[in-house]
VOBA-1610 file (N, C-alpha, C; in pm, whole numbers, padded with zeros to 5 digits, always signed):
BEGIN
Unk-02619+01083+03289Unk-02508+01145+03216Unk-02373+01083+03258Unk-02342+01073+03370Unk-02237+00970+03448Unk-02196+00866+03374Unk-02302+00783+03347Unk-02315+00665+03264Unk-02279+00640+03137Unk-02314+00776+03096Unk-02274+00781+02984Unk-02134+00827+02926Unk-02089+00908+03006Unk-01937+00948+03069Unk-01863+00824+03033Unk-01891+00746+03161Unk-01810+00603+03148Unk-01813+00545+03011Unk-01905+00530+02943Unk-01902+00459+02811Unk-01833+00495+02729Unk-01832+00639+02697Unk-01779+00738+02599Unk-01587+00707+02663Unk-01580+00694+02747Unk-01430+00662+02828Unk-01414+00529+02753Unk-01476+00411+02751Unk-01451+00296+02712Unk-01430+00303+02531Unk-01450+00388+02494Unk-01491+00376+02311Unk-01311+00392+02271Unk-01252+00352+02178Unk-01151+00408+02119Unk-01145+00575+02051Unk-01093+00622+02035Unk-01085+00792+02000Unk-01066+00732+01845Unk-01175+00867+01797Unk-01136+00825+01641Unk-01045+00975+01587Unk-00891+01006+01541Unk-00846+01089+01565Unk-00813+01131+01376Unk-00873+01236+01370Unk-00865+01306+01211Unk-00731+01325+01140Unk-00658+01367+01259Unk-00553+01500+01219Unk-00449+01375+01235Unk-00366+01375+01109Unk-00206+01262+01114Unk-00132+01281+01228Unk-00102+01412+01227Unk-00002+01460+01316Unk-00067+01429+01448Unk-00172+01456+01518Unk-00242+01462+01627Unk-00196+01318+01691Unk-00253+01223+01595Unk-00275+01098+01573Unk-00131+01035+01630Unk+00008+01082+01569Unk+00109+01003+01546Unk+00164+01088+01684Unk+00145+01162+01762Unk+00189+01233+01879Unk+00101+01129+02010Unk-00013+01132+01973Unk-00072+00992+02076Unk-00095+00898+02093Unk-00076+00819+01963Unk-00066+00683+01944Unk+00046+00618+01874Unk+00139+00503+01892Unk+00216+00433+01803Unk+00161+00398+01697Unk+00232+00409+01600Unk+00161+00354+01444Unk+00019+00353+01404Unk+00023+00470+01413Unk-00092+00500+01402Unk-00123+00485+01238Unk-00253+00488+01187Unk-00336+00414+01074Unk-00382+00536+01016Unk-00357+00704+00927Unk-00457+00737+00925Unk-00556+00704+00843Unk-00696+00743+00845Unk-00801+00741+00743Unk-00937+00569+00781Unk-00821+00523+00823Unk-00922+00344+00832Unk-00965+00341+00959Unk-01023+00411+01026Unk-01099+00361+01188Unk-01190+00277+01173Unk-01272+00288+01098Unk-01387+00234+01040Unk-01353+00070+01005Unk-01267+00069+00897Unk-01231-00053+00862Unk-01143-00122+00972Unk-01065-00073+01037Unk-01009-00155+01152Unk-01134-00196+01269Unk-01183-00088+01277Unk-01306-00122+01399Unk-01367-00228+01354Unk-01384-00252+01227Unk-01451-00359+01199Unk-01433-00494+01176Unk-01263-00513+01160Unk-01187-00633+01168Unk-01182-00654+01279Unk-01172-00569+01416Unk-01154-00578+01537Unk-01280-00678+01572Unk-01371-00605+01566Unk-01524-00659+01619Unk-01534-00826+01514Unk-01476-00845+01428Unk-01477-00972+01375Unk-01418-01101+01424Unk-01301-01011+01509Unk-01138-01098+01532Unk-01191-01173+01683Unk-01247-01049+01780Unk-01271-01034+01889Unk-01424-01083+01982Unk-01459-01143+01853Unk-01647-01178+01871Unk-01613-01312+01955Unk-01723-01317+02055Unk-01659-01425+02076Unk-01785-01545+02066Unk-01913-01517+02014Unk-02053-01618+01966Unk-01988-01654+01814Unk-01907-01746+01827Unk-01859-01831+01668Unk-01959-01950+01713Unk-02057-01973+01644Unk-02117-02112+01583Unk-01991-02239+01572Unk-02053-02345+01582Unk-01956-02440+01566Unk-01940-02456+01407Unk-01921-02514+01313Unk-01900-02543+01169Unk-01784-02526+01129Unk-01782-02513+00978Unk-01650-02412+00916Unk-01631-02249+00971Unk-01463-02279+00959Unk-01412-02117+01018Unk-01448-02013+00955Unk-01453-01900+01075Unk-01504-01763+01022Unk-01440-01718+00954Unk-01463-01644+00822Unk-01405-01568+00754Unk-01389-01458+00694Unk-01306-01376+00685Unk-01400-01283+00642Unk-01286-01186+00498Unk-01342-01164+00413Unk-01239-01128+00322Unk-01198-00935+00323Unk-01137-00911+00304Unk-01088-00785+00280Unk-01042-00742+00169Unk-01121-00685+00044Unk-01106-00667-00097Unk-01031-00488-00118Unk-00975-00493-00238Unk-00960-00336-00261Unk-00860-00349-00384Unk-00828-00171-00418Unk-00763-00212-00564Unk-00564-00190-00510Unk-00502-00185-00598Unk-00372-00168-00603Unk-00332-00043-00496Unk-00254-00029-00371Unk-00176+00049-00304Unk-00300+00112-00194Unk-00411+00096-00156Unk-00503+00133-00051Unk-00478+00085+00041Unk-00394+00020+00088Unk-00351-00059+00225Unk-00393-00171+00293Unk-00439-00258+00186Unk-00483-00350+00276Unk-00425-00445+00339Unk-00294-00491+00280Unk-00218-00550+00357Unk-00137-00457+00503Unk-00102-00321+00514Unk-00066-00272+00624Unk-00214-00214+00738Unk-00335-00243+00639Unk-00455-00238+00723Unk-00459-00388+00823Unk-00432-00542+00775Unk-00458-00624+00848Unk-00321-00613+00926Unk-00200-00623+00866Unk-00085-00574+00967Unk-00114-00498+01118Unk-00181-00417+01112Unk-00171-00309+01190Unk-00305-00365+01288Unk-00410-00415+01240Unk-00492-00492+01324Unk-00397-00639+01382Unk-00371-00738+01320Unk-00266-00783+01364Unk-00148-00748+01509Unk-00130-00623+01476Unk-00069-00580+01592Unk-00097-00548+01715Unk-00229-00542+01673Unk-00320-00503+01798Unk-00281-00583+01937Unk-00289-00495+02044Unk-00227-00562+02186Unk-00394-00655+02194Unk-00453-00614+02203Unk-00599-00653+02221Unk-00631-00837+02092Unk-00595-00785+01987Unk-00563-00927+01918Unk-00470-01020+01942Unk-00362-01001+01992Unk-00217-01012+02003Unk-00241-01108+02131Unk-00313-01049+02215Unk-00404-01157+02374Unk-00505-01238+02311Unk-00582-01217+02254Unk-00717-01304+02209Unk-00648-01412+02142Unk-00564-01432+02061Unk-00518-01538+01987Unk-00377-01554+02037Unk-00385-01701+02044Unk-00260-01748+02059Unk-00119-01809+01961Unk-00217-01755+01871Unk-00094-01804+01756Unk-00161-01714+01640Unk-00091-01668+01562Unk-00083-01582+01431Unk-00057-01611+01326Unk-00083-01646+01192Unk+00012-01733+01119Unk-00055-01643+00989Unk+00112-01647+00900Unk+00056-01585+00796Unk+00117-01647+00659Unk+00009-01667+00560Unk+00016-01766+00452Unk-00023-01684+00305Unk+00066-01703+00199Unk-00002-01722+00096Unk-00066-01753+00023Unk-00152-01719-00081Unk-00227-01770-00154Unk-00227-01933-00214Unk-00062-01907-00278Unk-00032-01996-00349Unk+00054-02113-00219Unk+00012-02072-00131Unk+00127-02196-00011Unk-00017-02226+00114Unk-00142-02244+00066Unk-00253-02267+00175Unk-00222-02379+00209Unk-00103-02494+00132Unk-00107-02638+00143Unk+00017-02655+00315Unk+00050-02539+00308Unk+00158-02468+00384Unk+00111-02474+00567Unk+00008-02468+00543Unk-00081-02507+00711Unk-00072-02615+00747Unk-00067-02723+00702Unk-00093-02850+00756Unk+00113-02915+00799Unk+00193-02809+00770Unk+00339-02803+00798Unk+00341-02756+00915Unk+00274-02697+01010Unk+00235-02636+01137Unk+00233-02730+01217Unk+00296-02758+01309Unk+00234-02872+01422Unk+00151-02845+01523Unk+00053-02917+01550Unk-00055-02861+01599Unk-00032-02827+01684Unk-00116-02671+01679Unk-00110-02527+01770Unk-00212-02556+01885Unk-00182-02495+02030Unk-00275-02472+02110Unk-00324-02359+02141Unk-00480-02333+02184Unk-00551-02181+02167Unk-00604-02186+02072Unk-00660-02048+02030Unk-00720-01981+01920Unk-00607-01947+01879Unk-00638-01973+01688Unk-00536-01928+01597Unk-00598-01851+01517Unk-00488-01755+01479Unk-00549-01639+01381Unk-00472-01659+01214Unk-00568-01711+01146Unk-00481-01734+01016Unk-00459-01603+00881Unk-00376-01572+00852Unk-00383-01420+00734Unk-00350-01485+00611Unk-00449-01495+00495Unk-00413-01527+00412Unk-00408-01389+00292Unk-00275-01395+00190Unk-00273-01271+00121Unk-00298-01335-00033Unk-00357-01326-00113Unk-00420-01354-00257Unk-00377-01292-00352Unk-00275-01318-00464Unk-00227-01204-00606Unk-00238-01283-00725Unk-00348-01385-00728Unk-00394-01476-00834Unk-00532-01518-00774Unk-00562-01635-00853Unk-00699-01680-00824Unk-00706-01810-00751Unk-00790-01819-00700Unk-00814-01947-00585Unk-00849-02056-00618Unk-00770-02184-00601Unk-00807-02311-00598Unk-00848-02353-00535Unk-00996-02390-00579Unk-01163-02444-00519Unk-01067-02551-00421Unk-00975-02648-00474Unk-00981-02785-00380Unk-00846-02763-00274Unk-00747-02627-00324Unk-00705-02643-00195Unk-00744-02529-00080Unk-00837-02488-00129Unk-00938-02363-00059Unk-00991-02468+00044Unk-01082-02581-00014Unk-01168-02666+00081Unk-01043-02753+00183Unk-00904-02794+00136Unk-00871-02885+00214Unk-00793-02793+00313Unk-00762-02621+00309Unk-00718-02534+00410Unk-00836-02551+00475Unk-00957-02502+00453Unk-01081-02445+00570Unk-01090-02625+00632Unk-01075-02721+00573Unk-01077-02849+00663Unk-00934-02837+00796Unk-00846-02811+00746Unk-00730-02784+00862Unk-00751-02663+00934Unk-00818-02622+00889Unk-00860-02450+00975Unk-00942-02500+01083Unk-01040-02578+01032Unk-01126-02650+01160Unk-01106-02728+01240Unk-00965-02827+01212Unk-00931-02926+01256Unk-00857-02885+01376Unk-00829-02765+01336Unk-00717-02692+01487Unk-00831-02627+01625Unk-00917-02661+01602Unk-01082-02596+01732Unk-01110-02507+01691Unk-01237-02493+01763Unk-01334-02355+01744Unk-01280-02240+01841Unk-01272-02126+01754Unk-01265-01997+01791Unk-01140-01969+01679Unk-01097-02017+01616Unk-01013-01976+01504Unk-01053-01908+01423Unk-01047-01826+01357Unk-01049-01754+01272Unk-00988-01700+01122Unk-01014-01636+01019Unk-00903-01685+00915Unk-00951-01502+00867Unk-00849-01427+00807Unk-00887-01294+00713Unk-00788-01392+00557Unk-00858-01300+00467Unk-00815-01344+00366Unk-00823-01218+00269Unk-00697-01145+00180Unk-00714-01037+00137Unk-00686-01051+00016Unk-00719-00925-00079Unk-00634-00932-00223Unk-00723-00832-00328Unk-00651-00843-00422Unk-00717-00698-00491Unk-00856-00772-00583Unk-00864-00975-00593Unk-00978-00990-00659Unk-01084-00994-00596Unk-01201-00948-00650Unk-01336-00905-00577Unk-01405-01056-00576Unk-01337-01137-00627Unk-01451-01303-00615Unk-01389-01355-00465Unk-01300-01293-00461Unk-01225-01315-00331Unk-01378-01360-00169Unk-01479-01229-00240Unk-01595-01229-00127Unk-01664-01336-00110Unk-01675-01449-00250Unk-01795-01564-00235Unk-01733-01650-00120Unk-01561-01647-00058Unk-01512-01757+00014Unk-01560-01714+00180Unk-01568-01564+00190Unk-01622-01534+00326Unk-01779-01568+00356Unk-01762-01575+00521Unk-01848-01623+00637Unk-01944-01475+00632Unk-01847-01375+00657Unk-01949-01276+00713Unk-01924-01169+00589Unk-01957-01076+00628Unk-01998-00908+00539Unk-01826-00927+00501Unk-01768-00931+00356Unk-01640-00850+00311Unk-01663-00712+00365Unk-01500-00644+00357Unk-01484-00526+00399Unk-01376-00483+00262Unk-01466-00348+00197Unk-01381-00313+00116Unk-01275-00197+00122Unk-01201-00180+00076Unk-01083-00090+00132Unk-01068+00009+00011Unk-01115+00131+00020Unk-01105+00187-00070Unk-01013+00338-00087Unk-01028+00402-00179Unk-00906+00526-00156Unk-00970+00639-00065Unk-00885+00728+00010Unk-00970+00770+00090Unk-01006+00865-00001Unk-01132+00983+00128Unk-01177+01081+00063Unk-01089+01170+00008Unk-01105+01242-00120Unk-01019+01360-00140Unk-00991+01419-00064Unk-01082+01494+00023Unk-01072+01575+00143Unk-00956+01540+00235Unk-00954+01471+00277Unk-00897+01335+00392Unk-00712+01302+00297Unk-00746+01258+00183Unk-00669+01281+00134Unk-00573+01379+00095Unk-00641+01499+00087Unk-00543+01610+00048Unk-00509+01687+00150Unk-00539+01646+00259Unk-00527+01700+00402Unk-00363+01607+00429Unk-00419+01535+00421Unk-00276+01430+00486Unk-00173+01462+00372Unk-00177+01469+00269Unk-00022+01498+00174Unk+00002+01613+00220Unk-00044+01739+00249Unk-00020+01845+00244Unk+00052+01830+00392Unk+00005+01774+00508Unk+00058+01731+00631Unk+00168+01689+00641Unk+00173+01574+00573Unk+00323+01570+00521Unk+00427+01603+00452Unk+00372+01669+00305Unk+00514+01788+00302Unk+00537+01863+00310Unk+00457+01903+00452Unk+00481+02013+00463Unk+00573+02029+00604Unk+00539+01946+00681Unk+00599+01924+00754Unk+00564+01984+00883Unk+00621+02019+00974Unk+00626+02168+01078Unk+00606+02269+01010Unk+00615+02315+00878Unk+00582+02470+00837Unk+00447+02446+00834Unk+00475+02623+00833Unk+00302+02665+00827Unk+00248+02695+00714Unk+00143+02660+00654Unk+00129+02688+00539Unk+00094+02823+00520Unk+00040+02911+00589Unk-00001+03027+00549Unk+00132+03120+00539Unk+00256+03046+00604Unk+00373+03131+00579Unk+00503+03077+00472Unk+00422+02991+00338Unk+00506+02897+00271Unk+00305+02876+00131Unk+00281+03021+00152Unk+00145+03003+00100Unk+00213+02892-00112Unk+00288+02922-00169Unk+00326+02883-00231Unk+00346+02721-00260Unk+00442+02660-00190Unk+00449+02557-00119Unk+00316+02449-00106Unk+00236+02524-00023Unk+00105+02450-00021Unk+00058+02446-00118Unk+00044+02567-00221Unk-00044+02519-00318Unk+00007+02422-00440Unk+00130+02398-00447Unk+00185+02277-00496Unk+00186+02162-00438Unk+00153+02146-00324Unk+00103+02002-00263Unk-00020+01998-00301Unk-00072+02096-00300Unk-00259+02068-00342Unk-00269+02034-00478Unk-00183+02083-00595Unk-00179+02036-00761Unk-00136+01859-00710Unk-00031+01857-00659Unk-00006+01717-00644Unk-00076+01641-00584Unk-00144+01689-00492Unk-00239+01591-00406Unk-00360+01563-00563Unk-00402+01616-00644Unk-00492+01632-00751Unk-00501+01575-00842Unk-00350+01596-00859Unk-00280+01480-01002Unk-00260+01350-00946Unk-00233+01284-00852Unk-00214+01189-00764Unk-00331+01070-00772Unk-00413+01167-00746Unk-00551+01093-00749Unk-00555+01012-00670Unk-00536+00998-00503Unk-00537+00964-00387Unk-00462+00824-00409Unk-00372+00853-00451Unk-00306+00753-00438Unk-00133+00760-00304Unk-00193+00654-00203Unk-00067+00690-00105Unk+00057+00645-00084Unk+00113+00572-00189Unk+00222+00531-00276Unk+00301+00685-00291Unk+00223+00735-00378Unk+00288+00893-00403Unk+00310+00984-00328Unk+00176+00994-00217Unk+00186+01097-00132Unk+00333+01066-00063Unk+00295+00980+00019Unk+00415+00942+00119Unk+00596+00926+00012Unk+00622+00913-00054Unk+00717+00956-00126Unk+00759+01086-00159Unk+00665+01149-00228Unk+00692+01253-00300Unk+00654+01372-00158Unk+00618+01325-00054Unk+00568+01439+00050Unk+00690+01396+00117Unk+00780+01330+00160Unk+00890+01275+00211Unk+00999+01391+00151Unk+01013+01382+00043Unk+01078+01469-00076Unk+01105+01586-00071Unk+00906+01632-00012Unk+00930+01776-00027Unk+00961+01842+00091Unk+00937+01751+00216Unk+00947+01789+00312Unk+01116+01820+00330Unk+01241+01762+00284Unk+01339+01753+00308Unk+01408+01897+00235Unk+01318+01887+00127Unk+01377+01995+00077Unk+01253+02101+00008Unk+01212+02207+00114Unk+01123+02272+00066Unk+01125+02409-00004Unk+01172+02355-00108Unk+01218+02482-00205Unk+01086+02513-00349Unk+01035+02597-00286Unk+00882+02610-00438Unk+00940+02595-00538Unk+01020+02655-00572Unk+01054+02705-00713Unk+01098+02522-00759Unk+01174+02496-00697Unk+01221+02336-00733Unk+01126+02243-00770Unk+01029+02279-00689Unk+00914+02155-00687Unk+00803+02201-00738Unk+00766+02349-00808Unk+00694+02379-00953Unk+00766+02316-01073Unk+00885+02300-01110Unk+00963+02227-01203Unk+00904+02101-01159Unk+00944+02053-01055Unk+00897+01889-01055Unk+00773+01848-01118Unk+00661+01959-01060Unk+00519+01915-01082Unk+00476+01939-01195Unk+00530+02054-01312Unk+00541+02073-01446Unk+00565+01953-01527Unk+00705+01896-01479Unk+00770+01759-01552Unk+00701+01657-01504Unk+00661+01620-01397Unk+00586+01476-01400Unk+00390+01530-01497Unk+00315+01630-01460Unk+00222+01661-01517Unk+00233+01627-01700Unk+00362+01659-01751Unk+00374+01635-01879Unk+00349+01462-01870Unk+00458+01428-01816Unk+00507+01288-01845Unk+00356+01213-01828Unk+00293+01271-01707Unk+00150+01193-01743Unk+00069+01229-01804Unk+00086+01364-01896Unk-00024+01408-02041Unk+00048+01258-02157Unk+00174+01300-02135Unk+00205+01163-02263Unk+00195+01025-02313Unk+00182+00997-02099Unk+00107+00832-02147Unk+00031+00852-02171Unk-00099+00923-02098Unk-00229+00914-02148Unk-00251+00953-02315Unk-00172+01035-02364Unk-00228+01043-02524Unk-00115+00956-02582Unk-00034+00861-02595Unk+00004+00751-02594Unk-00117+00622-02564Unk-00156+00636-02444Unk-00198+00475-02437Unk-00359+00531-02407Unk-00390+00628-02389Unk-00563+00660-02416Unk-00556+00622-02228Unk-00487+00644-02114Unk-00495+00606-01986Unk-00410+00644-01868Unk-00445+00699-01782Unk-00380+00762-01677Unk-00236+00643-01611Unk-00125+00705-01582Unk+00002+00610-01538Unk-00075+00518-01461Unk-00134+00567-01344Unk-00147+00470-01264Unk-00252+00331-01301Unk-00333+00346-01381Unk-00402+00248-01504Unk-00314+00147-01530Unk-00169+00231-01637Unk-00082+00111-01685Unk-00038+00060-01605Unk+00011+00069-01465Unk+00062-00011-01365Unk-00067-00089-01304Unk-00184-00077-01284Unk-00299-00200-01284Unk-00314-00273-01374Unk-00270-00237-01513Unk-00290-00361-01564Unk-00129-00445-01634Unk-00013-00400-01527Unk+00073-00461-01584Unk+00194-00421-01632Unk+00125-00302-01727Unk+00250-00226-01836Unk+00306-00130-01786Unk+00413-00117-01833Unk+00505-00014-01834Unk+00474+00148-01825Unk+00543+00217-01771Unk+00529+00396-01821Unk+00652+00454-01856Unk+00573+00495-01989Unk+00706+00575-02039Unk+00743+00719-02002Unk+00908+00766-01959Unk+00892+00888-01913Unk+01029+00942-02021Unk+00930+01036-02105Unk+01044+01050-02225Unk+01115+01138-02187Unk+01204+01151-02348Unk+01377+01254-02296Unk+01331+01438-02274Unk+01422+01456-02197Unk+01406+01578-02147Unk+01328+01615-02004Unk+01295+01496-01960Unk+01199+01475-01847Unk+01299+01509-01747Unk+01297+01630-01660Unk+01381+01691-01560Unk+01493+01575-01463Unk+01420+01459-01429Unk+01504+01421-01351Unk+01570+01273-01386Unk+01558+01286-01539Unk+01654+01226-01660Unk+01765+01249-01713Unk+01860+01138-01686Unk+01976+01187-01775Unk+01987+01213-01956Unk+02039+01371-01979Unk+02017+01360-02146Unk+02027+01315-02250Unk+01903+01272-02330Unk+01959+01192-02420Unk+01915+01031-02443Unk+01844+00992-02282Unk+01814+00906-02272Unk+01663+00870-02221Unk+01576+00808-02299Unk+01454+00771-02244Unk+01432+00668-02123Unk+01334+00621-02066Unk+01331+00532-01962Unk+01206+00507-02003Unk+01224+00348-01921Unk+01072+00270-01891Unk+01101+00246-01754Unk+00973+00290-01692Unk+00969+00215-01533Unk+00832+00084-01584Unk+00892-00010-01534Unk+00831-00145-01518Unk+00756-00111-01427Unk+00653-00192-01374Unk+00582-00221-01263Unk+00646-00297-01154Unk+00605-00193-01074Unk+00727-00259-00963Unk+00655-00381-00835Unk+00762-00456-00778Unk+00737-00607-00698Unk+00699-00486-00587Unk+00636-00580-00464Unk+00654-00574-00331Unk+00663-00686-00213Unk+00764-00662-00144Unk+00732-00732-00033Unk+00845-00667+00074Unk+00819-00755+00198Unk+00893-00649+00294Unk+01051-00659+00267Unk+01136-00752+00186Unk+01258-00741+00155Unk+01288-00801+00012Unk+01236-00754-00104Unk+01193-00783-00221Unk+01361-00712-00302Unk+01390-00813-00356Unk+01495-00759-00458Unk+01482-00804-00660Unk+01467-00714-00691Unk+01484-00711-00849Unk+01572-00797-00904Unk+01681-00747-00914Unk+01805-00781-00919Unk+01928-00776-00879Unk+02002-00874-00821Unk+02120-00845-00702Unk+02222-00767-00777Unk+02227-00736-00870Unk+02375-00643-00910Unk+02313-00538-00960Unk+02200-00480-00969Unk+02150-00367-01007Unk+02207-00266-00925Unk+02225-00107-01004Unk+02249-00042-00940Unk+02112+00013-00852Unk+02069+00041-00680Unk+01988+00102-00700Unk+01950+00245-00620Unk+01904+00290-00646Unk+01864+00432-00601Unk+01715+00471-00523Unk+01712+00560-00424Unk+01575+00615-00350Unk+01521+00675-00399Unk+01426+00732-00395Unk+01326+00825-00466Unk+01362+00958-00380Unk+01395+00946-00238Unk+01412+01059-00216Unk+01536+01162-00273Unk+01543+01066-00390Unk+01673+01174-00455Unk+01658+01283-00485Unk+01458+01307-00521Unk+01383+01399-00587Unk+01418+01487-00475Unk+01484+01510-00370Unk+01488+01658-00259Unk+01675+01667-00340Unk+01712+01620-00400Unk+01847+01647-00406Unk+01906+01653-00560Unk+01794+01629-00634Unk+01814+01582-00778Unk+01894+01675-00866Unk+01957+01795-00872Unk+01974+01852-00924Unk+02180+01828-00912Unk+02164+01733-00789Unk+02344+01644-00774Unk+02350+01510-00791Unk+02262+01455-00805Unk+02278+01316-00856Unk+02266+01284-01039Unk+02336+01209-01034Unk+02335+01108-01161Unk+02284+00998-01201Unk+02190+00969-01259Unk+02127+00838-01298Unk+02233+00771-01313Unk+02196+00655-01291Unk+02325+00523-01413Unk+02261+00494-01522Unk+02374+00492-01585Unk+02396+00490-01726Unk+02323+00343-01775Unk+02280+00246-01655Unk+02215+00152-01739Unk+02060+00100-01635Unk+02031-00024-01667Unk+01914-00048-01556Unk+01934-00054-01436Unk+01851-00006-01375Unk+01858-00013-01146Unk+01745+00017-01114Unk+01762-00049-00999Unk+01609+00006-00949Unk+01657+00121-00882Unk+01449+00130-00849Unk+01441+00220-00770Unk+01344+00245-00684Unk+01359+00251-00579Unk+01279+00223-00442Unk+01266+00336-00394Unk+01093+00315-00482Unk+00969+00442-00432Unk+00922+00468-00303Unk+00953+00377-00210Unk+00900+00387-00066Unk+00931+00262+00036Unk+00932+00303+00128Unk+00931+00246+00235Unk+00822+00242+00311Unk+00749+00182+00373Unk+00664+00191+00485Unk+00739+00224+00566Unk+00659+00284+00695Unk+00680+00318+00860Unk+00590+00237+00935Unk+00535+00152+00881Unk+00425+00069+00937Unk+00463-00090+00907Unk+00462-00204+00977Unk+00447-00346+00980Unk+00340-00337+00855Unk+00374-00419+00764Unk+00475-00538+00755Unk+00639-00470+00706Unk+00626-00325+00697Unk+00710-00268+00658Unk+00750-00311+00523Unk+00684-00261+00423Unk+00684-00296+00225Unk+00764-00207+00179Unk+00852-00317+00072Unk+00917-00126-00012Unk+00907-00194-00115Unk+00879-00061-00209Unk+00799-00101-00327Unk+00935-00041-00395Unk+00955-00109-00529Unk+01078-00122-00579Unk+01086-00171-00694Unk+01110-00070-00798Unk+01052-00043-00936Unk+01175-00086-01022Unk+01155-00164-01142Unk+01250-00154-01257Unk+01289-00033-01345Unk+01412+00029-01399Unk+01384+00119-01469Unk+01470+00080-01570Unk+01485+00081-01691Unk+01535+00039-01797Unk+01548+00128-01921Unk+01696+00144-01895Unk+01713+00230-02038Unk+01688+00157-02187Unk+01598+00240-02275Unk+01534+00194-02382Unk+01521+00292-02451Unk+01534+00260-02614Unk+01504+00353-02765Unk+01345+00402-02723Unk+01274+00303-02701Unk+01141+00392-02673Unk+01036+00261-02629Unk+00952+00296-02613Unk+00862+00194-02517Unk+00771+00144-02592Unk+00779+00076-02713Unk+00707+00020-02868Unk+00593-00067-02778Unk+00685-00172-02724Unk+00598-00292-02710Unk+00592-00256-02525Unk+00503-00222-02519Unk+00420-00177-02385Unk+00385-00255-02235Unk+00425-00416-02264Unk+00425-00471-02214Unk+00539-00478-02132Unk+00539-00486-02004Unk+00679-00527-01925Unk+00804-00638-01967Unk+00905-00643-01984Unk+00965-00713-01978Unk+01067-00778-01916Unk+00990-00804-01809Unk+01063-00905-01673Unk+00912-00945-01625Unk+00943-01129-01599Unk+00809-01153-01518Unk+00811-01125-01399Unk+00708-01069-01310Unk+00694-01018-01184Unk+00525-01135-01108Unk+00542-01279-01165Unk+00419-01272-01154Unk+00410-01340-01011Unk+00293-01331-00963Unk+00279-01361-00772Unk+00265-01205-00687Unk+00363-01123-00765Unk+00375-00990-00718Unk+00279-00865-00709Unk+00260-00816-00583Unk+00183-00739-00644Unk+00259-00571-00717Unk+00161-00494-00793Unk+00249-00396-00877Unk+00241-00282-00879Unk+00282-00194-00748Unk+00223-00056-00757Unk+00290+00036-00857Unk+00289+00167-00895Unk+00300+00186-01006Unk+00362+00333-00981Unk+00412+00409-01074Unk+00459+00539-01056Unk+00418+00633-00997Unk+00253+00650-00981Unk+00219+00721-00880Unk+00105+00612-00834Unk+00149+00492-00758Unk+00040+00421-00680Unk-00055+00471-00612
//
């Protein structure tokens, strides 16, 4: 039993609860133990065969984290020692490695994917991948699933978490320090939203940001009334849930009278860019989302601005940062600004 003591001491803690989590660990990850444990044990192996570099891909759809999932392995003190160099590349810049002057140690290469892969400069990266010694390693991520034929070992897919898991953590967060059994109200409007959401953590972490600042029921039954419409209307509009039209591109329309609209005037939110310091347009006016705790004193502008749905608290630190465009009405459905390279989370990512 001793023995076993010690082992159970050596294992990492796998910790449920956000809050628990973010009181004993820095940056903490919730929901992915599993998937980090398993990039870990990939990163950290140390029987690599001689040949072409290990690889291993990391697939999933729009806003599940997979880029702040390899981030956060990345950060790892434990990776951070094993490799001596880190390097992180785009899809479209793999030609971008051989600009490196040759590194000493094990190198850890991150490649991020928001198009499709070219067979010949795919083969002439994994030739410079090898050319730098054995024990290198390469992750390679992105939302296409052919992404898997280029990996060495088992892909790892990244998917939304459980509802359960999910509606635990929004409610955690806007709720804040209150208790729910004394704000019974409250909660059960995080639970409609956690529902309508459809585990998407784009939204949570925004709109739980929101409510936390300002936890007024009555305010935020109006909210959840007016966005619930706005997403009955795309869908009997375009036959498809908002977060749909932002996977494949298009626009959402949020028509007039929509609570936290100025009167009179319709909007299109575009699909919005990301990256960790991503700008739309430099003279745009633009605005936070957490306006939604204050909305009832602010003023839209009167013309296009963005608007920046979120921030991460986590490396690579992303803010996702939406077009909104005043328009007669949203005819032609398609976006109009190219965003392409980008990836596009969506009104409720």
């Amino acid at each position: 039993m001793a023995e076993f003591v010690v082992l159970l001491g050596a294992c990492e803690r796998i910790r449920h609860r956000p809050y628990d989590a973010y009181l004993g660990v820095d940056n903490f990850m919730f929901g992915r133990h599993v998937e980090k444990q398993q990039i870990m044990g990939f990163l950290l192996r140390h029987d690599v065969p001689p040949g072409p570099p290990a690889v291993l891909p990391v697939t999933g759809g729009r806003g599940v984290g997979k880029k702040t999932l390899v981030a956060h392995v990345c950060d790892d003190e434990r990776v951070r020692s094993y490799f001596a160099n880190i390097l992180h590349l785009k899809g479209d810049g793999l030609s971008r490695l051989t600009d490196h002057e040759r590194l000493s140690g094990r190198t850890l290469v991150v490649v991020e994917f928001v198009s499709h892969v070219d067979v010949d400069d795919w083969t002439a990266f994994c030739s410079s991948v090898r050319s730098m010694g054995r024990g290198c390693k390469v992750i390679i991520f992105g939302r296409d699933e052919k992404l898997k034929r280029f990996g060495t070992v088992k892909p790892i897919s990244v998917n939304r978490l459980p509802f359960q898991d999910y509606r635990y953590l929004f409610k955690t967060l806007a709720l804040g320090s209150l208790n729910p059994a004394d704000h019974p109200r409250l909660a059960a409007i995080a639970e409609e939203f956690a529902i309508m959401f459809g585990g998407s953590l784009i939204s949570a972490n925004f709109t739980a940001d929101a409510m936390r600042k300002n936890p007024d029921a009555q305010f935020w039954l109006h909210i959840l009334k007016s966005i619930r419409i706005t997403f009955k209307q795309n869908m009997s509009r375009f036959g498809v849930h908002p977060n749909e039209l932002f996977d494949q591109g298009r626009p959402v329309h949020l028509n007039n009278g929509h609570y936290l609209l100025s009167p009179g005037a319709s909007l299109c939110l575009i699909p919005s860019a990301s990256s960790p310091c991503n700008v739309l347009g430099k003279n745009l006016p633009k605005l936070k989302w957490d306006f939604l705790a204050d909305a009832g004193h602010v003023v839209l502008p009167k013309e296009d601005f963005e608007l920046i749905s979120w921030e991460s608290r986590l490396p690579p630190y992303t803010r996702l940062v939406h077009l909104v465009q005043y328009v007669p009405s949203c005819v032609d459905d398609k976006p109009e600004t190219s965003l392409s390279g980008k990836k596009r989370p969506g009104l409720s990512a």
